[in-house]
N, C-alpha and C positions, 0 to 999 in steps of 0.2 A: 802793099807799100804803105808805111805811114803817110799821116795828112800831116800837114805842117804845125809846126810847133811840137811834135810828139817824138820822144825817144827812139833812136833806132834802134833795134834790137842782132843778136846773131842771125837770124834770118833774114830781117833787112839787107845786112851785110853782103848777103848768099844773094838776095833778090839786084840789091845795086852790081855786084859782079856780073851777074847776068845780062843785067839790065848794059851796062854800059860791054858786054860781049867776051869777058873773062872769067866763065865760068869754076875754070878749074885752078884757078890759083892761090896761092895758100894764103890764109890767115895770116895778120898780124903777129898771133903769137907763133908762128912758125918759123919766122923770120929773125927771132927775138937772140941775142947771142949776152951772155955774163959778161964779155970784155968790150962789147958794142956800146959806142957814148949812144945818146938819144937821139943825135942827127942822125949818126948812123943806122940805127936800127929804122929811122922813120924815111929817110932817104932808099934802102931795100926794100923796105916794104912796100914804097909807093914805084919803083921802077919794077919790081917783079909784077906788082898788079896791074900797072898803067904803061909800060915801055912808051916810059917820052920822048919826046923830041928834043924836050928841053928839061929840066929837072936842076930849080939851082934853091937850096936852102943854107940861109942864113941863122945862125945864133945870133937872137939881138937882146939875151938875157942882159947882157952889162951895160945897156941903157936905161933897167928899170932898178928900181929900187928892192935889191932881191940879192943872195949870194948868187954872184957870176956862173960857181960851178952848178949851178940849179941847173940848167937847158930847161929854161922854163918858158921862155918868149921863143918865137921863131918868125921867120918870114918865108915863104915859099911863093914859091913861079913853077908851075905845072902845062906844060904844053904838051898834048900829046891830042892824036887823034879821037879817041876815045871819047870826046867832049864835044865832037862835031853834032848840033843837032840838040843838045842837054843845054838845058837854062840852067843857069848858077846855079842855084838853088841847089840843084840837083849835083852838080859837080862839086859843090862844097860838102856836101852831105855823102857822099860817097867817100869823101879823102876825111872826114869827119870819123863815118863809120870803118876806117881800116884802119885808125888813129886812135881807136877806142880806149885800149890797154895803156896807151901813152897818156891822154889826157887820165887815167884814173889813177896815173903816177907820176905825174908831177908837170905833166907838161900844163901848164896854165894858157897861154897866148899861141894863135896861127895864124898869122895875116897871111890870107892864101891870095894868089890869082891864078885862076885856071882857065887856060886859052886854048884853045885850037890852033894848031901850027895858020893858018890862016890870019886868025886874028893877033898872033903874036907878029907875026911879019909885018903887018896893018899899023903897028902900035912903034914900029923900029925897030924890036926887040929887044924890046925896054918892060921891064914892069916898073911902077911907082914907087917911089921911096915910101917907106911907114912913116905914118904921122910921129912927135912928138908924144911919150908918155905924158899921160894925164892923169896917172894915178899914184904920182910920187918918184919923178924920175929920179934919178943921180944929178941929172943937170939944172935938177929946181933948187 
């Protein structure tokens, strides 16, 4: 497993399936379809891997200073069991490394949160609204 701060690689990938008890699941680019917008293809690819509980992604590209049709920002709420027991760290890095091929084509921004049906219950079930862009919104 990498230490922190270090590139995941496709084995990593294989190791975090594992690791989080999905061995046999496909790949990102398996999932990939020519007529799929980028939620789409990123929303399949994270419920074939992770079967959530909960699974709610946002486009929030047309808050940033950026063409709309980019799907370049996003926001995600990932509840699933799979997370019981994994420090952040570890749960962002996993939805990181199945998200590989997206962020090397254009997907820019992920504001994740990833709970445990537990802690989502805990919380309301509610995740936090995303801050204001600070790097050139639309609304500056």
């Amino acid at each position: 497993m990498p230490t922190e701060g270090t590139a995941i690689g496709e084995a990593a990938v294989a190791d975090i399936a594992i690791l989080l008890g999905y061995p046999d699941r496909p790949r990102s680019n398996d999932a990939r379809g020519p007529d799929m917008t980028r939620k789409e293809r990123i929303s399949q690819i994270l419920t074939a891997e992770f079967k959530p509980f909960h699974l709610q992604l946002e486009d929030e590209t047309s808050r940033h200073n950026v063409p709309p049709e980019g799907e370049s920002h996003f926001r995600l709420t990932l509840v699933c069991e799979a997370f019981a027991g994994q420090p952040l760290v570890k749960r962002q890095r996993a939805v990181n490394a199945l998200l590989r091929e997206e962020f090397q084509s254009g997907l820019h921004a992920l504001a994740m949160h990833t709970l445990t049906p537990e802690e989502w219950f805990a919380k309301g079930g509610q995740a936090p609204d995303s801050p204001p862009c600070l790097g050139g919104s639309k609304a500056d």
